[in-house]
N, C-alpha and C positions, 0 to 999 in steps of 0.2 A: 692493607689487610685483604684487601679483595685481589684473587690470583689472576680472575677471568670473569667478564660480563658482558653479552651479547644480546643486539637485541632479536627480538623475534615478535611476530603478530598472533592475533587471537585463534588462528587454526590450531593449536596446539591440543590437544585429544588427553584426557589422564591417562591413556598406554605410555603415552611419552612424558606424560610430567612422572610415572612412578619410576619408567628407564632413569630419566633422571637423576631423580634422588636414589637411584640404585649402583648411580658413578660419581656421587657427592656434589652434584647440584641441586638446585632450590630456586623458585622463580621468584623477584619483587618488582614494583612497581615504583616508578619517580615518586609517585602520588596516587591516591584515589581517585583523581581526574582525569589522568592518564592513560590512553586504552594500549599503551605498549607496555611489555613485559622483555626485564631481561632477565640471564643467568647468572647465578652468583656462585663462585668457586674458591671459597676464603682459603689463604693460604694458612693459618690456623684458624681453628674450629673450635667450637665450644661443645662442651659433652656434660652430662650431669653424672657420673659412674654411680649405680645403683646403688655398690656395696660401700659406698662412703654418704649418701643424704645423710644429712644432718637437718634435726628440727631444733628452733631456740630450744628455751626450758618456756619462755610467755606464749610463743604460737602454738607450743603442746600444752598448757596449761587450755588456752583459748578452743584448742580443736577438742578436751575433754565437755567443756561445754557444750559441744555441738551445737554452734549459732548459725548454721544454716543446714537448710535441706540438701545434700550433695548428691546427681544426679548422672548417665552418666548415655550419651548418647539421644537423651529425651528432645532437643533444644539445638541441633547443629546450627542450622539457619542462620538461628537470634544470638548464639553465640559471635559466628563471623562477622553478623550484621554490628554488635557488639563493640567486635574488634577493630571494626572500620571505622569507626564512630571517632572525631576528636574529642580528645577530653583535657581536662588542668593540664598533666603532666607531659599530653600527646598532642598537639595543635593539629598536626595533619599525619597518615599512615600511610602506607605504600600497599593498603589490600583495596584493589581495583573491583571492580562489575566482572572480569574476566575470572580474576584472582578466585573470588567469590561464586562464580557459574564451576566453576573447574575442582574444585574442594566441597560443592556437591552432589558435584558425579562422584568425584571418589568417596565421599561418603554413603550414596546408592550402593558403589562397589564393595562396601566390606573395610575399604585402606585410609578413611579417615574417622575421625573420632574425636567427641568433645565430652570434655567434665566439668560439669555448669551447677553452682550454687545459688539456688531457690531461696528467697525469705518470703514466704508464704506461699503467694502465686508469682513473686516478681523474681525477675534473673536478674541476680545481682554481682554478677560475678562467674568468669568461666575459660575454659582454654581450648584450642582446640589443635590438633596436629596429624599425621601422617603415619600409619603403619606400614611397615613389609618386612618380611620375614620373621626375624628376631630385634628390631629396630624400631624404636618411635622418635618422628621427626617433630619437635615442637614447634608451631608454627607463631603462635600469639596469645597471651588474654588480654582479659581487661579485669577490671572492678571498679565497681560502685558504691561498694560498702569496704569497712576496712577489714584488710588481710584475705577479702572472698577470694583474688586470685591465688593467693599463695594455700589457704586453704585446701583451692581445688588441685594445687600442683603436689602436693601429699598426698591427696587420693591418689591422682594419677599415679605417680610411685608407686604406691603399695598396690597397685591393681596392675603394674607393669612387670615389678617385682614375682606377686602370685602367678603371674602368664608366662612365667619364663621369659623375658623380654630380657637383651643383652645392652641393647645398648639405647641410649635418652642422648639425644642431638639436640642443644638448645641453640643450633648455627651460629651464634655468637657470645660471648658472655660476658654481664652485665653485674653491677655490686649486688643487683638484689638477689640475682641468681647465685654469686659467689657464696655468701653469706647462707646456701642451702651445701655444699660443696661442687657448683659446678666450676671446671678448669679449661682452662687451654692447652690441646694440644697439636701438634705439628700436621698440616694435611696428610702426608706420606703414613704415618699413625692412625690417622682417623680412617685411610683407606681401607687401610687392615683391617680394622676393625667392621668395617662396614660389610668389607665382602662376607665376610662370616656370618656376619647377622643376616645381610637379604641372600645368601647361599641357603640357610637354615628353612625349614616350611615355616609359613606363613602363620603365627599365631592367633587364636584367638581373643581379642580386645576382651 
């Protein structure tokens, strides 16, 4: 699945992680203990195509209720922190101390972004990922209460949607992610797509 992975050390600057992802790379970690980082270059890719999200009919029943506060930028930090976090279905993650310093510079910068579900005062749930051009890069969530990630992954949507946003990169894709309509498609494909998006000005999140 993986085309190309290299390693490389923590001098890495977000100039160079967004060149990056602007030639369809993405950085992961062995583990969270781990202070090396490689490049990931999947030979298919995962993408969520805007104009096909689908919601069940019980998670749109659930989102009418509006059972969490949904917020959008307020919490990057405690998101990632979050995400790092083992949980039941996650024993160990590949977001490092590195991972984590580098996705809050680019959050200073304007090019990342998280959507984090509140139940009262507690984050209970959230996502956070990558912007450039016309492209959002999803990088993780988590949840602690049930459906708060998938919750916040409908907002995102529809606030990617409203921003003119072409294209949702979920770099791999998983049942739970299918089950919204995300697909696989051929790298050669995804490039295409890519250069269009970060070719496009930089939208606003």
């Amino acid at each position: 699945m993986v085309g190309r992975r290299g390693r490389y050390y923590p001098a890495i600057t977000p100039d160079i992680l967004l060149r990056a992802y602007s030639i369809g790379l993405f950085p992961m970690a062995e583990s969270a203990d781990d202070p090396e980082i490689f490049w990931v270059e999947p030979e298919v890719r995962g993408v969520l195509p805007l104009d096909q999200f689908h919601v069940s009919h019980s998670l749109a029943k659930k989102l009418r209720r509006e059972p969490f506060d949904i917020r959008f930028d307020s919490a990057f930090e405690q998101v990632i922190e979050k995400c790092a976090e083992p949980a039941g279905d996650r024993p160990s993650t590949w977001i490092n101390a590195t991972i984590r310093k580098l996705y809050c510079e680019l959050h200073a910068m304007g090019h990342a972004h998280s959507v984090e579900a509140f139940e009262g005062a507690e984050l209970v749930g959230g996502l956070y990922g990558v912007s450039l051009g016309s492209a959002f890069f999803g990088e993780s969530m988590f949840s602690r209460r049930t459906d708060a990630s998938k919750i916040c992954l409908v907002h995102l949507v529809e606030r990617l949607k409203a921003g003119g946003f072409t294209l949702l990169d979920t770099q791999f894709t998983t049942e739970h992610l299918k089950t919204f309509g995300a697909i696989d498609i051929p790298k050669d494909d995804y490039l295409e797509k890519l250069k269009k998006a970060v070719e496009s000005p930089h939208l606003k999140f």
